[in-house]
RONU-245663 format. One record per residue (C-alpha): x, y negated, z negated; residue in one letter. Coordinates in steps of 0.2 Angstrom, whole numbers, padded with zeros to 4 digits, always signed. Layout:
N
XYZa/...
END
This chain:
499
+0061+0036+0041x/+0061+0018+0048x/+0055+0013+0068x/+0071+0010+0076x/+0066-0009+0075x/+0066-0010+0058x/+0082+0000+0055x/+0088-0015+0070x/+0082-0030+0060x/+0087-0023+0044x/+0106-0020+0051x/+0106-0038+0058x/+0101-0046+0040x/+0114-0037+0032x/+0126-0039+0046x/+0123-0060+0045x/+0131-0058+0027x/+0116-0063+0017x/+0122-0059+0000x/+0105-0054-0006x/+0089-0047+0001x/+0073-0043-0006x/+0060-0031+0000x/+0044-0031-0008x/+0033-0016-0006x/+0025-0001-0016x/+0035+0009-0002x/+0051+0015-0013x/+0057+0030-0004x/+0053+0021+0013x/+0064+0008+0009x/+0080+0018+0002x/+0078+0032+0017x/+0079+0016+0029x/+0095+0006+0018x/+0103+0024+0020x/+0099+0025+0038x/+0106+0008+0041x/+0121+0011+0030x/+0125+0025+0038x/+0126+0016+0054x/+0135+0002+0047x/+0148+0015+0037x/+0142+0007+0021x/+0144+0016+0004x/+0124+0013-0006x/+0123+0013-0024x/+0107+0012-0034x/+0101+0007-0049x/+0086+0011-0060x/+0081+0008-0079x/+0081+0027-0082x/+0096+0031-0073x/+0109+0018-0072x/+0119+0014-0056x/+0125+0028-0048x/+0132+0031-0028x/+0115+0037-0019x/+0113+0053-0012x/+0119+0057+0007x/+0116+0074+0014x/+0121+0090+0004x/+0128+0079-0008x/+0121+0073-0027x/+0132+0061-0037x/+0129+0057-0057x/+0126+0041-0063x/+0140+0030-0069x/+0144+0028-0086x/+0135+0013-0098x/+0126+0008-0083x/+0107+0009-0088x/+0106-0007-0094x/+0104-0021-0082x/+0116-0034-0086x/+0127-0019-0088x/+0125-0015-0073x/+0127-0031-0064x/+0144-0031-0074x/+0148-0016-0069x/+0146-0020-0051x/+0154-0037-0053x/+0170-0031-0059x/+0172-0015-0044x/+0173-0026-0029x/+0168-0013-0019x/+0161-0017-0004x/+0143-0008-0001x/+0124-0010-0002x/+0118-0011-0019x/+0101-0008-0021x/+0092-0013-0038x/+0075-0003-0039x/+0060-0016-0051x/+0074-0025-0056x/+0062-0041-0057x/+0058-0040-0075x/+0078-0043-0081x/+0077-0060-0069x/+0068-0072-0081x/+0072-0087-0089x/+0074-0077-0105x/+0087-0066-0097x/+0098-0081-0089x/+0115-0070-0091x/+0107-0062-0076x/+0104-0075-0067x/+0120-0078-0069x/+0127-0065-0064x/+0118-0060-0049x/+0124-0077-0043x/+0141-0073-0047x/+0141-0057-0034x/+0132-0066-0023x/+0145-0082-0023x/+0159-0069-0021x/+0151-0059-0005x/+0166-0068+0006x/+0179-0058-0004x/+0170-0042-0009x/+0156-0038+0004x/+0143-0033-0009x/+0123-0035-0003x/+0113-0035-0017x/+0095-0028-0013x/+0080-0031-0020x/+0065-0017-0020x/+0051-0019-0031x/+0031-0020-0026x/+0033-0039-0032x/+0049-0050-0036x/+0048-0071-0038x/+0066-0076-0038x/+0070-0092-0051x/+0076-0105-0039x/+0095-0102-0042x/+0095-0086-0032x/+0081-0091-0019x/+0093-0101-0007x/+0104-0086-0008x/+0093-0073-0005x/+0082-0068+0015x/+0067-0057+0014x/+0064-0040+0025x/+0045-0032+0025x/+0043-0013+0032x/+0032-0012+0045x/+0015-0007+0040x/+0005+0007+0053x/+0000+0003+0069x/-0019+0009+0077x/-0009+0022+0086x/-0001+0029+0071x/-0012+0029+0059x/-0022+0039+0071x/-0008+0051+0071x/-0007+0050+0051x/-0027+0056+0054x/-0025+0072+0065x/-0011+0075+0055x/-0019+0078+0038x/-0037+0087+0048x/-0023+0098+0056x/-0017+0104+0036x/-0034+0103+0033x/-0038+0116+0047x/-0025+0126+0040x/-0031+0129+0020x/-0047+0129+0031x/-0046+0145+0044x/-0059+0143+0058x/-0067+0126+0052x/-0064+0108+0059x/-0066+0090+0054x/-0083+0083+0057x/-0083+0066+0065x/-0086+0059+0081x/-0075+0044+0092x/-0085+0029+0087x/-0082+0035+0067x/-0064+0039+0070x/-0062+0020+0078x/-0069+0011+0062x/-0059+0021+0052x/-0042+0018+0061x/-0048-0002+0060x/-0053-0002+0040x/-0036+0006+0036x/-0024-0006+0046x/-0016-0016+0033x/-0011-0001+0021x/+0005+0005+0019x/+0007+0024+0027x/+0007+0034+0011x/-0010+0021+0006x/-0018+0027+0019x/-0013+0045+0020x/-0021+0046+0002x/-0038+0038+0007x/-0038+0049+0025x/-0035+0065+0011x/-0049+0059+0000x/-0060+0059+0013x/-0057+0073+0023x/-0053+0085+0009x/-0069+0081-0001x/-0081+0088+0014x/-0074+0092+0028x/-0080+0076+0037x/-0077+0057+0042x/-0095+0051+0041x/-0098+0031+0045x/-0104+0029+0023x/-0087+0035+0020x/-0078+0024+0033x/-0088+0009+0025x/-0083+0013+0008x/-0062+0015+0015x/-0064-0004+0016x/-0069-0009-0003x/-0054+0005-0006x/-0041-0007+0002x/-0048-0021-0003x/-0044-0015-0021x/-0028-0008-0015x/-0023-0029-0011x/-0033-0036-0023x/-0025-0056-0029x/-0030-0057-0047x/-0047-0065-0041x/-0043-0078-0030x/-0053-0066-0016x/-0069-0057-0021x/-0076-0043-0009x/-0094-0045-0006x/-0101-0028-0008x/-0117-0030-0005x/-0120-0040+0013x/-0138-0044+0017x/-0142-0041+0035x/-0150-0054+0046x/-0169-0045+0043x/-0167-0051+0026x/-0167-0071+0031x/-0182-0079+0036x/-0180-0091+0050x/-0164-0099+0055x/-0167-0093+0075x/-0154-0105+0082x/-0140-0098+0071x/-0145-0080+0073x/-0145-0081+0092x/-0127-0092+0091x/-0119-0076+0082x/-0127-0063+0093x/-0119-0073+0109x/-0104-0071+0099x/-0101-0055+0090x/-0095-0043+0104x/-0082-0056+0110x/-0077-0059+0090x/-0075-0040+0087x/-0066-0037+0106x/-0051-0029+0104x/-0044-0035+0123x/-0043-0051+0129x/-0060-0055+0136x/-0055-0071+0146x/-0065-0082+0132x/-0059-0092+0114x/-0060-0081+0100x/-0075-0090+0086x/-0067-0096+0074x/-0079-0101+0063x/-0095-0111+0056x/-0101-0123+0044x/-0116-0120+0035x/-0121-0138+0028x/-0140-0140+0019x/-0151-0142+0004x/-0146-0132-0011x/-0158-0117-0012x/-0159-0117+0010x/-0153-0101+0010x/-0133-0103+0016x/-0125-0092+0004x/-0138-0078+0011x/-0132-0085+0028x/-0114-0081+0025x/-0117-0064+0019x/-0129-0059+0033x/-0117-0063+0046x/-0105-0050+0039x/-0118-0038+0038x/-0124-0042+0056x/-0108-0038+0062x/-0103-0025+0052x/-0087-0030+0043x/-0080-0036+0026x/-0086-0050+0018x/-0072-0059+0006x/-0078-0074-0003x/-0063-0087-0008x/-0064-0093-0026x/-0055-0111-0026x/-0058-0112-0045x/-0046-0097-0045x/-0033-0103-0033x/-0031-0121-0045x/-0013-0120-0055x/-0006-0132-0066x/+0011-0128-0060x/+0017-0138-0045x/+0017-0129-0028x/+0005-0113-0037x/-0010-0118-0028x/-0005-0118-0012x/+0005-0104-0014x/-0011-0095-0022x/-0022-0102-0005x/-0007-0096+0005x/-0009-0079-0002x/-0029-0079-0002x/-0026-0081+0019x/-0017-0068+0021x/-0026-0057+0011x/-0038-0058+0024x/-0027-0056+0039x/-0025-0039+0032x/-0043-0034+0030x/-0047-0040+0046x/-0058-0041+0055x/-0067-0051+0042x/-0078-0065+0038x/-0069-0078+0023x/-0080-0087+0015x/-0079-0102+0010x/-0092-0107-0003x/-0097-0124-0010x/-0080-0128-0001x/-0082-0147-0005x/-0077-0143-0022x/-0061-0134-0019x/-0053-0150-0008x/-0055-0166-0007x/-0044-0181-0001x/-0043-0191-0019x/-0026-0190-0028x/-0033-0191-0045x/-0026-0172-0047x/-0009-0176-0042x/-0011-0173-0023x/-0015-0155-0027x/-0032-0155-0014x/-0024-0162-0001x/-0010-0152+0001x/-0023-0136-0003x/-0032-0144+0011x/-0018-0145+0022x/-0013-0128+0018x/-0031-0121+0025x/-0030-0133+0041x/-0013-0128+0046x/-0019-0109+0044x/-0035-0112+0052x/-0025-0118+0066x/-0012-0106+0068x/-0022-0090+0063x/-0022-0077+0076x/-0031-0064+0066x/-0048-0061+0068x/-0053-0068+0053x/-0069-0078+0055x/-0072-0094+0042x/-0090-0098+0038x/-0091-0114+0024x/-0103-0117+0015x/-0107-0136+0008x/-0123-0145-0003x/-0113-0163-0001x/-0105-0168+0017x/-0099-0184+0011x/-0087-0175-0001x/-0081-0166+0013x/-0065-0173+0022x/-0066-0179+0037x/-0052-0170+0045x/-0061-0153+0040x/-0076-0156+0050x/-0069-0165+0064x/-0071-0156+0083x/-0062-0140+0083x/-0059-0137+0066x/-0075-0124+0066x/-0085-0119+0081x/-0100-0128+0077x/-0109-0136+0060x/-0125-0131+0058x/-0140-0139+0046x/-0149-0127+0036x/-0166-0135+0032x/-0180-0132+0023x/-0191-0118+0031x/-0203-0121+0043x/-0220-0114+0042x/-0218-0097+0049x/-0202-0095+0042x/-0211-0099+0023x/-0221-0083+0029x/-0207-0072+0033x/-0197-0078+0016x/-0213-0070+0008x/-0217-0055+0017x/-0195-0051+0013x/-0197-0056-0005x/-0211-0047-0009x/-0207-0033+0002x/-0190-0031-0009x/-0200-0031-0024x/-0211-0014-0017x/-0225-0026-0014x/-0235-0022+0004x/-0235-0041+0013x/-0252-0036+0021x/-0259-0035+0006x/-0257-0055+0003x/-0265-0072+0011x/-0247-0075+0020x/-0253-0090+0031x/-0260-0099+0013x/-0245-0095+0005x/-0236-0105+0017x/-0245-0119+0018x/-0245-0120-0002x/-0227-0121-0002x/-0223-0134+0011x/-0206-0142+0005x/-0201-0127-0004x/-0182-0122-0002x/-0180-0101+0001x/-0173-0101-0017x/-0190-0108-0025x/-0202-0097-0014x/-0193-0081-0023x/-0193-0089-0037x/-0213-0093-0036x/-0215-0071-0033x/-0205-0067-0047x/-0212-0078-0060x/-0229-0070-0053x/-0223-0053-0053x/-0220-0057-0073x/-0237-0064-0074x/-0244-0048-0068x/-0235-0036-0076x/-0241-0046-0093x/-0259-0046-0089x/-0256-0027-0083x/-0263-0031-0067x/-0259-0029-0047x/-0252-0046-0037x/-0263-0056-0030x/-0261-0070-0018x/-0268-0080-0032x/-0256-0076-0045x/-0241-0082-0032x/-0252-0099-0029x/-0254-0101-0049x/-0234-0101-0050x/-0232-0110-0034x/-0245-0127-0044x/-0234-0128-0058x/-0217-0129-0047x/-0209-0147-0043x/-0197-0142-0026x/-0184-0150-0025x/-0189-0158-0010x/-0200-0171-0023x/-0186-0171-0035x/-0172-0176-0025x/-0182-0183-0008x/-0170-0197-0006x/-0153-0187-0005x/-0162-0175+0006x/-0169-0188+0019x/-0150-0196+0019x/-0144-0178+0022x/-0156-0174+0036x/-0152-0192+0043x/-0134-0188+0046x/-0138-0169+0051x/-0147-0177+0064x/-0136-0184+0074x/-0120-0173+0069x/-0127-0157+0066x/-0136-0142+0075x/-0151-0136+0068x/-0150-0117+0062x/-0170-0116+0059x/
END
């Protein structure tokens, strides 16, 4: 059954005498109950159409019709509906694959309905999980979404299925407690009612509980659920801050932050929107974006520009467009945007493809109300245009450097620690002064060559064995020390300082 405001804006479309209407949605039933409703309202005859059936009048209360004659397939259909001139709602159920450039007699057709709605009153409809109408039809054609589940309702949807639960389930209740039940109402919004009421099943029914590991695993669920081909990749693994040594300004900038990021009211103060994470390769800023998901305990998507790229004219952005609002819908979430000075640029050598990307991202940056929050990560500034990293576009930019003495030590102590060696047992303090100029990338590199080294020799780790590695590494601080002092020289003045 549809919210009275759907069944509303659903009426006015069809009332404006828009010859053609698409919904898009996995929904089915949803969709035809609420065409019913409206036509109903509206004293509107529906007839329906599907490859197994054929066209037939759709079923009102109490009453079945069969399908009509010669009628299965599609272009017999639309001739079929063509020549009755009967006004009504005809609803054509995956119809999308008899629209293509190989089928242009339906094209056609369709167009001929639609250019005689003045005399005949026929709304075509649309429903399929995904239609791209050629270009002849788009002009003719207005789109209507169902409504996805609000926190209210999909609350509902929740007690609904531990109530059935309860009943296979004489005297036994569902385990969970408020602060569980909240994450789960927030890690579902975006689904469709019956995608959710499967996943609420799943859980419940497998245990008897709602338990915070289940809730977390809700969210890679629906990320499959809305997956884009690979354009958007969900992180599953997000590092928490304890795993990066150093970067103290940054760490106390997001902790300042996080409640009013993840508030659900208005607290009276600008939403963050984002950061940039600008440094030497190896600094740790991939790590960075990652940990700041885990710190605040939400989805991490990372945006593949490579994937976005089409050779058609229009694709990209369209691609981008749809990689945006992917993350609308698993919000709250951070997007990252990594190496994102490959993905745009302001040079037309590819046709103008970058910039009208670029534009596509500011425009949405802008515009965004979701809580979605950006972090970009970037080895080459210069490349970067300026418009992206002008005030306002993100909250602040912040220079990832090379660690600092203490935080070499705490890079050690985590990378060895990961690797089930004890830090005590190891000269920290030497390690650190050994590896002065070393990115966070070489010092892990330096224990797992050493690691090899041991496991070779068949003998425990020493701090020796990590020094022996670390003599026979050239950083990249040597092999690149002029980029990098440029880099640090317009950090300086631009940038904040994340170490």
């Amino acid at each position: 059954m549809g919210s009275k405001t759907e069944q509303n804006d659903l009426k006015i479309l069809i009332q404006s005498k828009n010859p053609i209407l698409v919904i898009e949605t996995h929904e089915e039933p949803r969709a035809l109950a609420l065409i019913n409703q409206v036509a109903l309202s509206l004293s509107k005859p529906v007839f329906g159409w599907h490859l197994t059936e054929g066209l037939r009048r759709l079923e009102t209360e109490g009453s079945h019709f069969a399908p009509l004659k010669d009628t299965q397939d599609a272009s017999d259909c639309l001739q079929h509906i063509k020549r009755m001139e009967r006004k009504g709602l005809y609803v054509l159920c995956d119809f999308h694959p008899f629209i293509t450039t190989e089928q242009p007699q339906n094209i056609r057709l369709l167009r001929d309905i639609a250019l005689d709605y003045q005399k005949t009153g026929q709304t075509l409809i649309l429903i399929s999980p995904k239609i791209e109408l050629p270009d002849e039809l788009k002009r003719m054609s207005r789109s209507f979404n169902l409504t996805l589940p609000d926190s209210g309702e999909l609350e509902s949807i929740i007690r609904k299925v531990a109530a059935k639960w309860g009943v296979s389930n004489p005297g036994k209740r569902v385990r969970t407690d408020k602060k569980v039940m909240q994450r789960l109402i927030k890690n579902l919004s975006g689904l469709t009612r019956a995608d959710a009421e499967q996943m609420i099943r799943n859980l419940i029914y497998d245990d008897g509980a709602i338990t915070e590991t289940e809730v977390e695993k809700v969210n890679q669920a629906r990320y499959e659920l809305l997956d884009l081909d690979g354009a958007v990749h969900y992180e599953y693994e997000t590092s928490h801050f304890a795993e990066v040594g150093g970067m103290s300004n940054l760490k106390k900038w997001l902790q300042l932050r996080q409640k009013v990021f993840l508030s659900d009211g208005d607290l009276g103060l600008d939403t963050p929107k984002g950061i940039l994470l600008m440094g030497v390769q190896g600094s740790g800023k991939s790590l960075a974006a990652k940990a700041v998901a885990g710190m605040w305990e939400i989805p991490l998507l990372r945006l593949d520009f490579g994937a976005l790229y089409n050779k058609w004219h229009g694709e990209s952005e369209k691609n981008l467009r749809e990689a945006l609002k992917l993350s609308q819908t698993m919000s709250p979430c951070v997007l990252w945007l990594d190496e994102i000075e490959k993905g745009l640029s302001t040079s037309d050598s590819d046709g103008g493809t970058s910039k009208r990307m670029l534009g596509t991202l500011l425009t949405f940056m802008q515009e965004n109300d979701a809580p979605v929050f950006f972090v970009a990560t970037a080895n080459d500034i210069s490349a970067l245009p300026p418009e992206l990293i002008r005030k306002g576009r993100f909250d602040e930019l912040f220079f990832v450097d090379l660690p600092e003495a203490m935080a070499r030590q705490e890079i050690f102590r985590i990378h060895l620690e990961k690797r089930n060696q004890s830090g005590v047992n190891f000269d920290l303090v030497l390690l650190s002064e050994k590896t002065e100029g070393f990115s966070g990338a070489e010092i892990e590199q330096a224990v797992v060559a050493s690691l090899y080294a041991a496991h070779y020799q068949e003998s425990p780790l020493t701090t020796q064995m990590i020094i022996d590695e670390i003599s026979q590494t050239k950083p990249l601080s040597v092999v690149m020390a002029e980029k990098i002092s440029a880099l640090r020289s317009w950090a300086n003045e631009r940038a904040v300082k994340a170490n």
